[in-house]
N, C-alpha and C positions, 0 to 999 in steps of 0.2 A: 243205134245211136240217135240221139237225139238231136233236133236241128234249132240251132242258134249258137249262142256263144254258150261258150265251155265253163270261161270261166263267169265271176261275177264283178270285175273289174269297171267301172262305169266307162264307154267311148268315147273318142273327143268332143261328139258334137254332145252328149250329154252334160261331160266336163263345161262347157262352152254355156248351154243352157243354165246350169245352174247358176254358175261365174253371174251371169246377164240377170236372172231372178234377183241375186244377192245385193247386186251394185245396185240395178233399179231401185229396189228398196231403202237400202242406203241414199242415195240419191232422193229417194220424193222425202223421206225423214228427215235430212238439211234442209233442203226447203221451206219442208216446214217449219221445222227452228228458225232458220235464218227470217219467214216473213212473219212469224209471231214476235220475232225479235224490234224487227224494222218496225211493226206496228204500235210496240209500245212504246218504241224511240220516239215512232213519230205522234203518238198521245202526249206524250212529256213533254215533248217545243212547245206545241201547242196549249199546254197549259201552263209552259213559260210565259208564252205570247201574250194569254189572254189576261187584261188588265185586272187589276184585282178592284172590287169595287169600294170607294172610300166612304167613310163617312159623312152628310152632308155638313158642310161648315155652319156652325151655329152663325145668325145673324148676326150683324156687326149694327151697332146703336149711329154709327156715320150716316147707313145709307137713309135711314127715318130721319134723319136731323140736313138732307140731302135739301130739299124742298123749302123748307125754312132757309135755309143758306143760299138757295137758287133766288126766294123771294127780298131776303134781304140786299143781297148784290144787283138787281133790280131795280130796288128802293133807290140804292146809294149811288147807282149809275144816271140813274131818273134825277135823283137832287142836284145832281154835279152840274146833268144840263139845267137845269132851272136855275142852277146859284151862277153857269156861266152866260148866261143870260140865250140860249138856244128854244129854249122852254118858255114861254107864257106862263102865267099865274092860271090860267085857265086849262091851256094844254096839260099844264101838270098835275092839275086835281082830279081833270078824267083820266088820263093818264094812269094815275097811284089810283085811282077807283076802280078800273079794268084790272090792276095787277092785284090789287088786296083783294078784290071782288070775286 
């Protein structure tokens, strides 16, 4: 007679071993799904997030005409004291020569 088993029936703890290979497996293969998954959720927020870049606004003809209009109200604030008599004839010609100048 030969010694081991008779038949070829697999044991419990072999039953058990394989059971434990199969789930492992199963188990590290969701993981994986689930963090390839999470990964590109989390790529996609983040390129919700990230602002999209606009085009720069073409110049507006106000802010060139800025300084003409800074030097004008100047002028006209300078004449007011002069015409209400705060201003000298003298203070006010150097005065408009420092700001035209």
């Amino acid at each position: 007679m030969a010694f081991g088993r008779r038949n070829r029936r697999p044991t419990l703890l072999g039953t058990a071993a394989r059971t434990a290979v199969i789930a492992g497996t199963a188990t590290a293969a969701s993981n994986a799904v689930n963090a390839k998954a999470a990964g590109q959720q989390a790529t996609a927020q983040q390129a919700q997030m990230m602002p999209v870049p606009e085009a720069a606004p073409a110049p507006l003809a106000a802010p060139a005409a800025a300084p003409v209009d800074d030097l004008l109200s100047k002028l006209e604030r300078l004449a007011a004291l002069h015409s209400s008599g705060a201003l000298t004839d003298a203070e006010f010609t150097a005065v408009k020569a420092s700001i035209i100048g």
